[in-house]
Structure formats: structure tokens, C-alpha cells
PyMOL Python script that loads the backbone (N, CA, C, O; Angstrom):
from pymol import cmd

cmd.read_pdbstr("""\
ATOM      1  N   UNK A   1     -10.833-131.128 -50.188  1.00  0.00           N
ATOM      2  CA  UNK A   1     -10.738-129.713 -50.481  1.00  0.00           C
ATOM      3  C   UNK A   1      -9.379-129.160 -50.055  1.00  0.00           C
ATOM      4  O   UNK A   1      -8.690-128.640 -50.932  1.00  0.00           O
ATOM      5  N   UNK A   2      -8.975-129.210 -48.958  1.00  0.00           N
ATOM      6  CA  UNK A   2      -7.658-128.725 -48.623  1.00  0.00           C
ATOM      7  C   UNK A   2      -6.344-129.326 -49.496  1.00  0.00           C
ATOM      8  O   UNK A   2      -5.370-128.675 -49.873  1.00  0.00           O
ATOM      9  N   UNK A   3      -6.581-130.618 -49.685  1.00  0.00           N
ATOM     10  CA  UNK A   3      -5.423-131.053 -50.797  1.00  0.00           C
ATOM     11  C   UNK A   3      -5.424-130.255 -51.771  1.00  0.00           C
ATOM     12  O   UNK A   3      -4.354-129.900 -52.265  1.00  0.00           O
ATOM     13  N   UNK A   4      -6.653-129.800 -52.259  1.00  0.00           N
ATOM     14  CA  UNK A   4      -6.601-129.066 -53.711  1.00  0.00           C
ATOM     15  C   UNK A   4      -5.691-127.968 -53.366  1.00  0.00           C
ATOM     16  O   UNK A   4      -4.782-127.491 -54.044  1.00  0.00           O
ATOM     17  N   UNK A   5      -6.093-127.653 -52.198  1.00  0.00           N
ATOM     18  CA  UNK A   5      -5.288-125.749 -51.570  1.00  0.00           C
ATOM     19  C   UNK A   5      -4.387-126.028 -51.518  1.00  0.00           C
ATOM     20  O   UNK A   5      -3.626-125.068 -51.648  1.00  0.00           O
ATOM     21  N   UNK A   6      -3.757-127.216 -51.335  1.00  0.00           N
ATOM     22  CA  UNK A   6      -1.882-127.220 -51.211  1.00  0.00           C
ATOM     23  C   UNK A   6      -1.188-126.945 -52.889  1.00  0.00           C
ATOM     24  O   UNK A   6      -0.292-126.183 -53.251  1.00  0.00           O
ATOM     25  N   UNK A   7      -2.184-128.088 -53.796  1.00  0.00           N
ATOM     26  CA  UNK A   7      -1.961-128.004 -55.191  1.00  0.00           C
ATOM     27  C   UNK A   7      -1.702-126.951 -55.847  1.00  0.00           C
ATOM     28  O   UNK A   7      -0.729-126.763 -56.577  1.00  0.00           O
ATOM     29  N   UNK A   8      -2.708-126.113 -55.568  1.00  0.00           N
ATOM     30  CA  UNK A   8      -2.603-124.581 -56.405  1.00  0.00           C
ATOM     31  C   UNK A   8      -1.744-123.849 -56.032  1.00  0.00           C
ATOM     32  O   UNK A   8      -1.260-122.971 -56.747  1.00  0.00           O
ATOM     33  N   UNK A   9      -1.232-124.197 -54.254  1.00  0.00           N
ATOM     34  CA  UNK A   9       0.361-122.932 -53.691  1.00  0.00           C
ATOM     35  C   UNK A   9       1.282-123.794 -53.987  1.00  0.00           C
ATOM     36  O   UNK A   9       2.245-123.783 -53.220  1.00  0.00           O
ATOM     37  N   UNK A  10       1.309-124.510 -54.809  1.00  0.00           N
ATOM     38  CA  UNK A  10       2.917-125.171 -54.816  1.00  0.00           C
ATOM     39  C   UNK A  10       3.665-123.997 -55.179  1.00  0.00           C
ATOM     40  O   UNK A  10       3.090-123.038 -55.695  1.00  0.00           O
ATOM     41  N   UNK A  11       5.070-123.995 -54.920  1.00  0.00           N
ATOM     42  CA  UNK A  11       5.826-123.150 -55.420  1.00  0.00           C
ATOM     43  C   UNK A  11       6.630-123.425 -56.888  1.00  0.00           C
ATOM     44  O   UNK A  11       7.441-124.341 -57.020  1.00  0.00           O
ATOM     45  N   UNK A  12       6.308-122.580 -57.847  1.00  0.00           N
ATOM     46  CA  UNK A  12       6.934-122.938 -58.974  1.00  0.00           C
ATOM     47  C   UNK A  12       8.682-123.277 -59.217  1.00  0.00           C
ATOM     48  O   UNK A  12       9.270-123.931 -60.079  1.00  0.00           O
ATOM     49  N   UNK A  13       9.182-122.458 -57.961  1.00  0.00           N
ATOM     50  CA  UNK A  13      10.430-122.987 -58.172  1.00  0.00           C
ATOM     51  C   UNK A  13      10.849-124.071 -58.061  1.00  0.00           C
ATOM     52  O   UNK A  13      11.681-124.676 -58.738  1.00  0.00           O
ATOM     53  N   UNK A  14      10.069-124.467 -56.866  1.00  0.00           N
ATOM     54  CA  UNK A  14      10.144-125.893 -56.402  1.00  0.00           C
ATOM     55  C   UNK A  14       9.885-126.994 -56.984  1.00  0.00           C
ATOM     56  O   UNK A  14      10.475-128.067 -56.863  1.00  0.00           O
ATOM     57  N   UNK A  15       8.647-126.632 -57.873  1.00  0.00           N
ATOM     58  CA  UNK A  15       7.890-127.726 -58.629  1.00  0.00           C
ATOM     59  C   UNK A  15       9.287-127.540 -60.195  1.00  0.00           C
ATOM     60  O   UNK A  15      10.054-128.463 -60.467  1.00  0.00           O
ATOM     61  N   UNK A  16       9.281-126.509 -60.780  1.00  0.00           N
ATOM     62  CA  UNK A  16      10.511-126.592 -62.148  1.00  0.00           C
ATOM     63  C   UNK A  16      11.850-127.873 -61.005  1.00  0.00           C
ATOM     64  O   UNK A  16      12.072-129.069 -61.195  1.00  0.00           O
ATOM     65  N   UNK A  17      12.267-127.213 -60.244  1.00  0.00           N
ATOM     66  CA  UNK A  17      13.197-128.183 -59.957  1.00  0.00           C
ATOM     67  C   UNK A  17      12.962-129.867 -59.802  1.00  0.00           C
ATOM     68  O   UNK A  17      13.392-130.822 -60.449  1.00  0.00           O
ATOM     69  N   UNK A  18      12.261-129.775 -58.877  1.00  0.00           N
ATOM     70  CA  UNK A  18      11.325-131.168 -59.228  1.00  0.00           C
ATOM     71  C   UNK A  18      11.281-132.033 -60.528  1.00  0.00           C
ATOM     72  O   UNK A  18      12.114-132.893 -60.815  1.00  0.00           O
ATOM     73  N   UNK A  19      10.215-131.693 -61.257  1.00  0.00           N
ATOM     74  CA  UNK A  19      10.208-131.988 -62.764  1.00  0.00           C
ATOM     75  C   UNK A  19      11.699-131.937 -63.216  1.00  0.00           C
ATOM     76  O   UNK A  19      12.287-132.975 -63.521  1.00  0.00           O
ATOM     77  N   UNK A  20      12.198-130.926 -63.247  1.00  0.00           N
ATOM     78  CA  UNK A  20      14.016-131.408 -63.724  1.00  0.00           C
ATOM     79  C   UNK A  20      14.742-132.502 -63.518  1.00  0.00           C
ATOM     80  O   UNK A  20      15.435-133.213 -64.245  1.00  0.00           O
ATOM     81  N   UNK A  21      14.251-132.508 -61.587  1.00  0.00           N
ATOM     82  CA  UNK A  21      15.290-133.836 -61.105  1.00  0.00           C
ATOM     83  C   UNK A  21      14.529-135.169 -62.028  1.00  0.00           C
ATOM     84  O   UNK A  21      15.145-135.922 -62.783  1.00  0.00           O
ATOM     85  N   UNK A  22      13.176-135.215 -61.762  1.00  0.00           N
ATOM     86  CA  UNK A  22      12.844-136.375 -61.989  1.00  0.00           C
ATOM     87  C   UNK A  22      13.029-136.867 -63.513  1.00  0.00           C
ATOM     88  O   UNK A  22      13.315-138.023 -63.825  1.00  0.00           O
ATOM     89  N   UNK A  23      12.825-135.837 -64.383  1.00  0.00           N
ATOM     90  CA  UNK A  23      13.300-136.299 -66.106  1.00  0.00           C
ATOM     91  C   UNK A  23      14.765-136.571 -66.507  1.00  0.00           C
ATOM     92  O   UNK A  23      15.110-137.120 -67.553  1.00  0.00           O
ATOM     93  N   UNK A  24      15.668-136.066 -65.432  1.00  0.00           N
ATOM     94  CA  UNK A  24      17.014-136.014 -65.925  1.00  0.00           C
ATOM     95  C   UNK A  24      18.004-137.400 -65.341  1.00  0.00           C
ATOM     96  O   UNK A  24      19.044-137.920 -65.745  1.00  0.00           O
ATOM     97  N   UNK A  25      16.778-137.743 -63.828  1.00  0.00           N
ATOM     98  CA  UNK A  25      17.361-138.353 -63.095  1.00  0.00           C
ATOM     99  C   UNK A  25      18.310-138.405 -62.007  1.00  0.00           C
ATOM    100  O   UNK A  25      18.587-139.296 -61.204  1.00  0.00           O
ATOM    101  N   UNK A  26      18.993-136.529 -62.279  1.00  0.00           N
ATOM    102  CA  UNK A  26      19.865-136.092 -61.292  1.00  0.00           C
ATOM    103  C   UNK A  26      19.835-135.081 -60.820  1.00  0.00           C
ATOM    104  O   UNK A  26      19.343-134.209 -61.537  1.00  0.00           O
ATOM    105  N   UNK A  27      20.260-134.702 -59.593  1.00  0.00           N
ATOM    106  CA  UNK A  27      20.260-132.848 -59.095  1.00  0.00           C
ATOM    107  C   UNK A  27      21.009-132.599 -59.974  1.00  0.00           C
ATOM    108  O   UNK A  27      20.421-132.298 -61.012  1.00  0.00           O
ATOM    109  N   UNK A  28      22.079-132.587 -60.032  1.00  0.00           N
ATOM    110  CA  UNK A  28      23.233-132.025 -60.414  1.00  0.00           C
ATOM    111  C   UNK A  28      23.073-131.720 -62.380  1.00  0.00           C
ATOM    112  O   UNK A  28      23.652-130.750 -62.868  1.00  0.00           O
ATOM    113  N   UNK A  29      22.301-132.608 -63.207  1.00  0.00           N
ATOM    114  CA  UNK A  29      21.897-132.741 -64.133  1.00  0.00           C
ATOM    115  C   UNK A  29      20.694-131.243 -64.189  1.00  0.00           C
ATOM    116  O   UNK A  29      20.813-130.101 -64.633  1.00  0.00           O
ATOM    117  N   UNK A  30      19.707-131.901 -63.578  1.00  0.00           N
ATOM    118  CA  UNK A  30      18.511-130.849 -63.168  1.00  0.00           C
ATOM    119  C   UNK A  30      19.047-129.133 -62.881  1.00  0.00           C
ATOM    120  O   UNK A  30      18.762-128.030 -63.347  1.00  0.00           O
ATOM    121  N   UNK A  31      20.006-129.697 -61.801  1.00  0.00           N
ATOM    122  CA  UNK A  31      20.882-127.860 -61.466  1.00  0.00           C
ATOM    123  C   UNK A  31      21.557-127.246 -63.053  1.00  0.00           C
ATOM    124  O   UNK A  31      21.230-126.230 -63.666  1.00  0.00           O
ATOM    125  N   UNK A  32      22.386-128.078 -63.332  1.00  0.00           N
ATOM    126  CA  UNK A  32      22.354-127.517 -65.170  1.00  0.00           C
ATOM    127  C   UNK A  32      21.719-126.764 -65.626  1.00  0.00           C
ATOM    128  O   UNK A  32      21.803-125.558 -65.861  1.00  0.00           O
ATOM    129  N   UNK A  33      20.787-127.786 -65.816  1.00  0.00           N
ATOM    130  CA  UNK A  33      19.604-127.191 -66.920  1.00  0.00           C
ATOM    131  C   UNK A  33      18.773-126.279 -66.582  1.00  0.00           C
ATOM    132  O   UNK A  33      18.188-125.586 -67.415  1.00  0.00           O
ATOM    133  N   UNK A  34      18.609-126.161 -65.222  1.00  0.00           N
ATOM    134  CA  UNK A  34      17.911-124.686 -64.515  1.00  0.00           C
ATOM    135  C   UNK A  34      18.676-123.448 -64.697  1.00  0.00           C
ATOM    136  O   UNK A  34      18.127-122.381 -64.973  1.00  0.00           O
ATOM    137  N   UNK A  35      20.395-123.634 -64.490  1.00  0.00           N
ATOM    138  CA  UNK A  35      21.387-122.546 -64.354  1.00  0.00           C
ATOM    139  C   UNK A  35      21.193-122.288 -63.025  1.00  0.00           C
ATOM    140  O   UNK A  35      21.138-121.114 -62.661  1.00  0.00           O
ATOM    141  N   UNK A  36      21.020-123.635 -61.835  1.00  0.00           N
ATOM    142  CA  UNK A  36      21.326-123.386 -60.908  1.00  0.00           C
ATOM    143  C   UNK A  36      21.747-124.154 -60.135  1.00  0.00           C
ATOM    144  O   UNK A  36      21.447-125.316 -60.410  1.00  0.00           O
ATOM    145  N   UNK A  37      22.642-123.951 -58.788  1.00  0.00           N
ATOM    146  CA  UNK A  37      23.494-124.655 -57.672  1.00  0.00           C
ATOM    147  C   UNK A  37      22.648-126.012 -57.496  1.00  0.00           C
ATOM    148  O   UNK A  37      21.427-126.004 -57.340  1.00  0.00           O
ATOM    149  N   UNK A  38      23.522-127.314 -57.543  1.00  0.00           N
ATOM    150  CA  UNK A  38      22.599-128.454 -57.265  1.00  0.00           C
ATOM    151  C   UNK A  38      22.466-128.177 -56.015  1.00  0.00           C
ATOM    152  O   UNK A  38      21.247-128.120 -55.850  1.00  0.00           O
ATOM    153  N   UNK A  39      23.159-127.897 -54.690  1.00  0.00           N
ATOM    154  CA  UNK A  39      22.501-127.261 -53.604  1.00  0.00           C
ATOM    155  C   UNK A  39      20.484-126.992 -53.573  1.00  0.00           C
ATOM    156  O   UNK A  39      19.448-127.452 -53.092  1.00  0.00           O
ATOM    157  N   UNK A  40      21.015-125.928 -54.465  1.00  0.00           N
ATOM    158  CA  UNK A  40      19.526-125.058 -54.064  1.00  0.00           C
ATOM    159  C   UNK A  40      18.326-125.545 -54.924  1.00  0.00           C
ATOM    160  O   UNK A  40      17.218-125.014 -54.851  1.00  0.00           O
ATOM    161  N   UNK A  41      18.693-126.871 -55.962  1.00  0.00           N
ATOM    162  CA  UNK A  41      17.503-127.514 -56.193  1.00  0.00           C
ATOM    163  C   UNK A  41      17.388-128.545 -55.074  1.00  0.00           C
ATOM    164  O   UNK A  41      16.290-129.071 -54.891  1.00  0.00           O
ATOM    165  N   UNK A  42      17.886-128.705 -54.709  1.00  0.00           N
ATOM    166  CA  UNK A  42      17.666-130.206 -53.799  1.00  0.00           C
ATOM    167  C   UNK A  42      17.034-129.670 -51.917  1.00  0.00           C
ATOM    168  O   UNK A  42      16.404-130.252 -51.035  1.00  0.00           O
ATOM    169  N   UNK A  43      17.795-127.977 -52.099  1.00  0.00           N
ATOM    170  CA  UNK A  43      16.555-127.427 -51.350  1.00  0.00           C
ATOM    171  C   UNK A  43      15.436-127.366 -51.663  1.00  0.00           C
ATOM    172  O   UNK A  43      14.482-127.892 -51.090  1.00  0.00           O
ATOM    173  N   UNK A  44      15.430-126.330 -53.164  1.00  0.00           N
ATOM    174  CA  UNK A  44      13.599-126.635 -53.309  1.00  0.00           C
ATOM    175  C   UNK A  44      12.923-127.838 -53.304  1.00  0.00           C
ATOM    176  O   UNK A  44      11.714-127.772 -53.080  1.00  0.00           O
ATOM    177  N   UNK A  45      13.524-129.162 -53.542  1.00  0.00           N
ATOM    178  CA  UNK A  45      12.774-130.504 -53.835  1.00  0.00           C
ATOM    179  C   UNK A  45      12.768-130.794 -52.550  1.00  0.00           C
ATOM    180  O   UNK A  45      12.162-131.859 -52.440  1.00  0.00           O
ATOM    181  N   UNK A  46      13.383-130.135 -50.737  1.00  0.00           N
ATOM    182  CA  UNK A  46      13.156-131.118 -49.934  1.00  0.00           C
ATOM    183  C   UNK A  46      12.064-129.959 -49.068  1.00  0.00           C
ATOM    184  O   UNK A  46      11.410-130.264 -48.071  1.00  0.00           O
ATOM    185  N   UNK A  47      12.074-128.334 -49.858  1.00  0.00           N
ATOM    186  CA  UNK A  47      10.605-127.755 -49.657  1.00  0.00           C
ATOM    187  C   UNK A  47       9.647-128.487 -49.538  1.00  0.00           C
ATOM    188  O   UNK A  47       8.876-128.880 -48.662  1.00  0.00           O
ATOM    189  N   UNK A  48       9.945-128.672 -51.199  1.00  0.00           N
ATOM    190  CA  UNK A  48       8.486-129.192 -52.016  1.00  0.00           C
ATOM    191  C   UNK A  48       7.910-130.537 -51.024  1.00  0.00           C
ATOM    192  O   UNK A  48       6.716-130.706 -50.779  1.00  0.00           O
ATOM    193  N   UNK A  49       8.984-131.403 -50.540  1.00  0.00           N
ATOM    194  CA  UNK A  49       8.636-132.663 -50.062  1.00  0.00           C
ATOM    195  C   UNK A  49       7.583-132.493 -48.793  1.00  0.00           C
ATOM    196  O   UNK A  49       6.577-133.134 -48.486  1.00  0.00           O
ATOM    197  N   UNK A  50       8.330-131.206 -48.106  1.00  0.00           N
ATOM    198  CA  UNK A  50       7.559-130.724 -46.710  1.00  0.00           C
ATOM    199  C   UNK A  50       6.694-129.720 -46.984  1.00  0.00           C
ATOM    200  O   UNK A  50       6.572-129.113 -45.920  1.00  0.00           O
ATOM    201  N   UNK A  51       6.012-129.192 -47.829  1.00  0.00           N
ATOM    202  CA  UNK A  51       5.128-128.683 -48.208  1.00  0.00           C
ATOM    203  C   UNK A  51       3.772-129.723 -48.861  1.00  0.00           C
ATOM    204  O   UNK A  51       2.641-129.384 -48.513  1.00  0.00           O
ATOM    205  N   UNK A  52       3.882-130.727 -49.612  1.00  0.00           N
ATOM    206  CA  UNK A  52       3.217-131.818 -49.682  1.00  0.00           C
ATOM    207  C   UNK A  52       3.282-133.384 -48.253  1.00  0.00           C
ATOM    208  O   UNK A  52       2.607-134.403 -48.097  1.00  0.00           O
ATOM    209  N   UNK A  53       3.936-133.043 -47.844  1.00  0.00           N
ATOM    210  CA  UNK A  53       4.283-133.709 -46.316  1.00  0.00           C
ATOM    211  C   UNK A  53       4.263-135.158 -47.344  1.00  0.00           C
ATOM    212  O   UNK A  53       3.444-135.926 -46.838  1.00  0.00           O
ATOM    213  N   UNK A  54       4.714-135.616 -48.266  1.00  0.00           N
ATOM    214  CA  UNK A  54       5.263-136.632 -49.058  1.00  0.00           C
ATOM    215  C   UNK A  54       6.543-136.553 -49.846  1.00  0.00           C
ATOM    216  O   UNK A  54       6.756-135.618 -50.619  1.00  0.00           O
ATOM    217  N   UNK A  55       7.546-137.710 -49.613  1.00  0.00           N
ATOM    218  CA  UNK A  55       8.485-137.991 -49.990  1.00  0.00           C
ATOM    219  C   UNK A  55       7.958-138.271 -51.665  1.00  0.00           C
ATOM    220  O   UNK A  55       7.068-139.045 -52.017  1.00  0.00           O
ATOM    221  N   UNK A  56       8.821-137.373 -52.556  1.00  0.00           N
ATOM    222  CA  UNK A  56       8.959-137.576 -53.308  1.00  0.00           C
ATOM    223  C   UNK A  56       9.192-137.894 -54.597  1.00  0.00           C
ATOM    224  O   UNK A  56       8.447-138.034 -55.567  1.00  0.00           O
ATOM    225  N   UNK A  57      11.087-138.041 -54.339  1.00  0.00           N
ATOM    226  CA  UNK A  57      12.425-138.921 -54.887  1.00  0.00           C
ATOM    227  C   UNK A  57      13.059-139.595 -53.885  1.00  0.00           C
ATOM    228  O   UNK A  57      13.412-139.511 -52.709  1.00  0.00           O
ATOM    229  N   UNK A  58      13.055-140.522 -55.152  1.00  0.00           N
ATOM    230  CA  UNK A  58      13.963-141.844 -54.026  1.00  0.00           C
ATOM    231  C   UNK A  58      15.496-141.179 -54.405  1.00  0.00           C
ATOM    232  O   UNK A  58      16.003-140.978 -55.509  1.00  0.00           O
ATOM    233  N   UNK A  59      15.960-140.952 -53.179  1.00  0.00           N
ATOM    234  CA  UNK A  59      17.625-140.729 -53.560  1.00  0.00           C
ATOM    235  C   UNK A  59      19.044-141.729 -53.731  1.00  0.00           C
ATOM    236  O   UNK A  59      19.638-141.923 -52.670  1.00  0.00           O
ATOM    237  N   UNK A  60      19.333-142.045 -54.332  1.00  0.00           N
ATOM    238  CA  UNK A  60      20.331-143.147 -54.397  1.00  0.00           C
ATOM    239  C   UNK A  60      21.752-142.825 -54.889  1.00  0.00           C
ATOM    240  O   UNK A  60      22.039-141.734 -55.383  1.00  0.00           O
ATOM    241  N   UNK A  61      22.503-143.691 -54.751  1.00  0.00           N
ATOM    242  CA  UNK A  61      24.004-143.343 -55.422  1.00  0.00           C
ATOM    243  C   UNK A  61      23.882-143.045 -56.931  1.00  0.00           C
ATOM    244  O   UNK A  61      24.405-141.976 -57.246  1.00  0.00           O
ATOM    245  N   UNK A  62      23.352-143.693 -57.871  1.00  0.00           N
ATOM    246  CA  UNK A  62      22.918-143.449 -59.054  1.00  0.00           C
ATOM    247  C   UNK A  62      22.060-142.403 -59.573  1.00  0.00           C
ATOM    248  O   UNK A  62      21.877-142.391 -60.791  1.00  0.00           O
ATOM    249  N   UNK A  63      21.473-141.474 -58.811  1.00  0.00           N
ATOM    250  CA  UNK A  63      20.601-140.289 -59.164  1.00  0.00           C
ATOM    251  C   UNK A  63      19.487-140.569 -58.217  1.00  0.00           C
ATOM    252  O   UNK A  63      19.470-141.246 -57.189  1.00  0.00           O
ATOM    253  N   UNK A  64      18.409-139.765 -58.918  1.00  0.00           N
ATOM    254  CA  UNK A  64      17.200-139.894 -58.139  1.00  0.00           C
ATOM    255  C   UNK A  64      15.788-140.587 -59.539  1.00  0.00           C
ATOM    256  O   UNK A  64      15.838-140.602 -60.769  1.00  0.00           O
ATOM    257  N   UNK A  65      14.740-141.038 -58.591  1.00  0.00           N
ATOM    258  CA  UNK A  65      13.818-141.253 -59.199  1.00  0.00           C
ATOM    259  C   UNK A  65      12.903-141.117 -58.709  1.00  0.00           C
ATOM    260  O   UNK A  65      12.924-141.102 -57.478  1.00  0.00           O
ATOM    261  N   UNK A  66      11.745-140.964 -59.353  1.00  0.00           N
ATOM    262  CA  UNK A  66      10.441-140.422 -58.110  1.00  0.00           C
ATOM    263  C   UNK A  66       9.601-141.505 -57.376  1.00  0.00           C
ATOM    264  O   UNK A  66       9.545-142.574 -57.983  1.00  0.00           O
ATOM    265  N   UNK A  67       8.996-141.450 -56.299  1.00  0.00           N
ATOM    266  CA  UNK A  67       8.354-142.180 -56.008  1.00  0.00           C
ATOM    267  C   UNK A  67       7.098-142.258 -56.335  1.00  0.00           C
ATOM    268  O   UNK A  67       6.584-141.244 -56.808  1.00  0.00           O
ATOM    269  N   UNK A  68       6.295-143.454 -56.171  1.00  0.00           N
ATOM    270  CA  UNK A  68       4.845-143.818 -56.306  1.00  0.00           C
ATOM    271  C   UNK A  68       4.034-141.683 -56.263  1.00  0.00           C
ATOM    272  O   UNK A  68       3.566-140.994 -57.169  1.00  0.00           O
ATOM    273  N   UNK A  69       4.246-141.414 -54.864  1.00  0.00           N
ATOM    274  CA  UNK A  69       3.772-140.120 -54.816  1.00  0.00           C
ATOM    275  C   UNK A  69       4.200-138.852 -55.988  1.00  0.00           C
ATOM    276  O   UNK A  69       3.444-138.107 -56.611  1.00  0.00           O
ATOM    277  N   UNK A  70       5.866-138.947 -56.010  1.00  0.00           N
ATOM    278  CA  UNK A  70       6.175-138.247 -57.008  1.00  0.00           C
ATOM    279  C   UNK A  70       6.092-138.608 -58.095  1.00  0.00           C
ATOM    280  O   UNK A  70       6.757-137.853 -58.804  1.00  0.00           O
ATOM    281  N   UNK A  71       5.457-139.658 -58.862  1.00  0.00           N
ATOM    282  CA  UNK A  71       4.889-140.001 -59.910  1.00  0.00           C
ATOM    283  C   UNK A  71       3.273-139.380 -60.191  1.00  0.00           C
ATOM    284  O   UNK A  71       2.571-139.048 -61.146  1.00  0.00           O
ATOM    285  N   UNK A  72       3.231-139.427 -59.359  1.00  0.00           N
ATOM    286  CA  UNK A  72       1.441-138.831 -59.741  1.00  0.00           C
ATOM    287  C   UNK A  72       1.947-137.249 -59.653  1.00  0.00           C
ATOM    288  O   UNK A  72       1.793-136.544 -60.650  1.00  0.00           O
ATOM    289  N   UNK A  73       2.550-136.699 -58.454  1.00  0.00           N
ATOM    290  CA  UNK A  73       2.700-135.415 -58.947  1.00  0.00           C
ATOM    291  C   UNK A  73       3.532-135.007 -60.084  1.00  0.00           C
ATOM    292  O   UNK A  73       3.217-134.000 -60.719  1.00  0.00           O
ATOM    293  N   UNK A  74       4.272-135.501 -60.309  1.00  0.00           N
ATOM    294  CA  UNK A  74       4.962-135.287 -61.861  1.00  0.00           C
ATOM    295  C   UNK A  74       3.851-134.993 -62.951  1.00  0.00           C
ATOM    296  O   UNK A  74       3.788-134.007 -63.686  1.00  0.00           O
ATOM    297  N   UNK A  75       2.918-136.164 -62.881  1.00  0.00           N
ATOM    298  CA  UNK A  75       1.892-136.217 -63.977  1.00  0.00           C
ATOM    299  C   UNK A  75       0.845-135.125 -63.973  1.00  0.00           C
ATOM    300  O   UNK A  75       0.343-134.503 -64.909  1.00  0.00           O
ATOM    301  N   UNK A  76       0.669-135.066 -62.786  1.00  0.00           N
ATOM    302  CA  UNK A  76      -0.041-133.830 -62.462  1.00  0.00           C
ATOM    303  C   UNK A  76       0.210-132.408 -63.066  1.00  0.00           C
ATOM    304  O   UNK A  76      -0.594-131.620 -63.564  1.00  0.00           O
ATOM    305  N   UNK A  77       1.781-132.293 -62.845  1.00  0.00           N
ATOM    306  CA  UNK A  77       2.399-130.969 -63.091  1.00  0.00           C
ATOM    307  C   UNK A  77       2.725-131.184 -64.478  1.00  0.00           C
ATOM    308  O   UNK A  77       2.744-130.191 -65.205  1.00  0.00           O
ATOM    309  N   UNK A  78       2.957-132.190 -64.911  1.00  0.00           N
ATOM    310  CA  UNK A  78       3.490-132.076 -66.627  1.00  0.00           C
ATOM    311  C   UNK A  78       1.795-132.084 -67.556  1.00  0.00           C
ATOM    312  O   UNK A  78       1.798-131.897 -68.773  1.00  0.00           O
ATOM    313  N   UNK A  79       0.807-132.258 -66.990  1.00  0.00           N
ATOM    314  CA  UNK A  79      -0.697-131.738 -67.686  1.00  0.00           C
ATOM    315  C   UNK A  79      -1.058-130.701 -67.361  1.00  0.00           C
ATOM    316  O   UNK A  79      -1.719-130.004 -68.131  1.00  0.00           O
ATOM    317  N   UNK A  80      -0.691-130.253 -65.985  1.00  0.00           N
ATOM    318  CA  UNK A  80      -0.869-128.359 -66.211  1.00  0.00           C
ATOM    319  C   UNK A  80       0.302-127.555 -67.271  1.00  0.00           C
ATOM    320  O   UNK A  80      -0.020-126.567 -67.933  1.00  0.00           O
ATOM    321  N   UNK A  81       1.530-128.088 -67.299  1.00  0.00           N
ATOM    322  CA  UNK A  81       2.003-127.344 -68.110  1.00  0.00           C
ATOM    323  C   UNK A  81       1.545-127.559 -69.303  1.00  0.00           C
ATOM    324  O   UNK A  81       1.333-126.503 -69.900  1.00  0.00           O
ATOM    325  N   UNK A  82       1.220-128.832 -70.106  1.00  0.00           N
ATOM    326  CA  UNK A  82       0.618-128.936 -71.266  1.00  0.00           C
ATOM    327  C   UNK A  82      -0.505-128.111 -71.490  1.00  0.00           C
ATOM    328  O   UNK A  82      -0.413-127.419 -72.504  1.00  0.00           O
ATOM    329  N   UNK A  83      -1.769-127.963 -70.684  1.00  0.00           N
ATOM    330  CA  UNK A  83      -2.690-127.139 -70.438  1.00  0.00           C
ATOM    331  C   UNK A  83      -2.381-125.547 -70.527  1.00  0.00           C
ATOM    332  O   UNK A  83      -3.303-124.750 -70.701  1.00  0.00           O
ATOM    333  N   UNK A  84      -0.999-125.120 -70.393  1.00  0.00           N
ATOM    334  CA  UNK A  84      -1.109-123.944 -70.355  1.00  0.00           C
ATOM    335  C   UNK A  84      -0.366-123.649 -71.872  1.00  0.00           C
ATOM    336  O   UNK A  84      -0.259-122.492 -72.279  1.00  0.00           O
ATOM    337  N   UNK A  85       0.157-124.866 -72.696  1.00  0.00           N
ATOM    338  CA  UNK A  85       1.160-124.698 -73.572  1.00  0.00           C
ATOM    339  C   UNK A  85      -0.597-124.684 -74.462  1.00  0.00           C
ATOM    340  O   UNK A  85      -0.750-123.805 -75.310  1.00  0.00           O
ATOM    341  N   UNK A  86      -1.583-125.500 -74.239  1.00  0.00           N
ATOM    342  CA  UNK A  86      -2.623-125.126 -75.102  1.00  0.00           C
ATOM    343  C   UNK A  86      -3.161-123.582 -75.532  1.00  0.00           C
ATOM    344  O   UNK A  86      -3.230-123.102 -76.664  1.00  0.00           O
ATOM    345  N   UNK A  87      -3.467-123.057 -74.414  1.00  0.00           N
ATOM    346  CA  UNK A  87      -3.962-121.393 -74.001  1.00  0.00           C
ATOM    347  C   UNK A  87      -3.524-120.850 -74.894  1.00  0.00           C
ATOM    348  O   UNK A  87      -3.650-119.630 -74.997  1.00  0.00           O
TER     349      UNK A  87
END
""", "prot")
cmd.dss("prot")
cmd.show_as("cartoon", "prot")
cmd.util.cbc("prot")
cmd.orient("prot")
């Protein structure tokens, strides 16, 4: 039950940045396409990380990619948005 309660307060900024990094592969890519400072996505994504108390993007010289954890939440968040693109 309480996992669910974290699910529903995610923060949307946090979670759009998220989903950005992980489809694009990069902050700096992701900061683009938001129209914002790669700074302040890579704040919201290390929110998001401590708000789910799970890592997860793997960060590397080459970009980022998500982990095992940020794979399920990706999937998670890209079927609520589909869900709402139904409505």
C-alpha cells in the first residue's frame, strides 16, 4: 500500500525529465527537448531517485540508461500517459 502512495506523488516534473533522459539517452539531449538547463533535469532525476529511494539511470560517459528499476518505472509512466492519451 504505501508503494502505491509514493506512485501517485511522483512529481511530474521529475517524472517528464526522467522519461526524456531515458528515451533520448542524455541530460543534455532530454534538457533540449524540455527547454530546460541540463542542470535542473538531472536535479529532478536525482529528486526523483530519492523520492523512490531507487537508483534509476545508470550514468556513464556515453549518456545515461535506465536501470532494471528505472525500466519498470519508465513502463509504468509511459502506460499512464497512454491511459490518459485514451480519455
Amino acid at each position: 500500500m504505501r508503494q502505491s502512495q509514493h506512485m501517485n506523488a511522483l512529481d511530474p516534473r521529475q517524472t517528464d525529465c526522467f522519461i526524456a533522459a531515458s528515451q533520448t539517452g542524455a541530460i543534455r539531449a532530454a534538457a533540449e527537448q524540455l527547454g530546460l538547463e541540463p542542470s535542473t533535469v538531472s536535479r529532478n532525476i536525482s529528486a526523483l531517485e530519492m523520492a523512490t529511494a531507487m537508483t534509476l539511470l545508470e550514468r556513464g560517459r556515453h549518456g545515461v540508461r535506465p536501470t532494471e528499476a528505472g525500466a519498470l518505472l519508465l513502463d509504468y509512466l509511459q502506460k499512464q500517459v497512454m491511459g490518459l492519451e485514451v480519455l
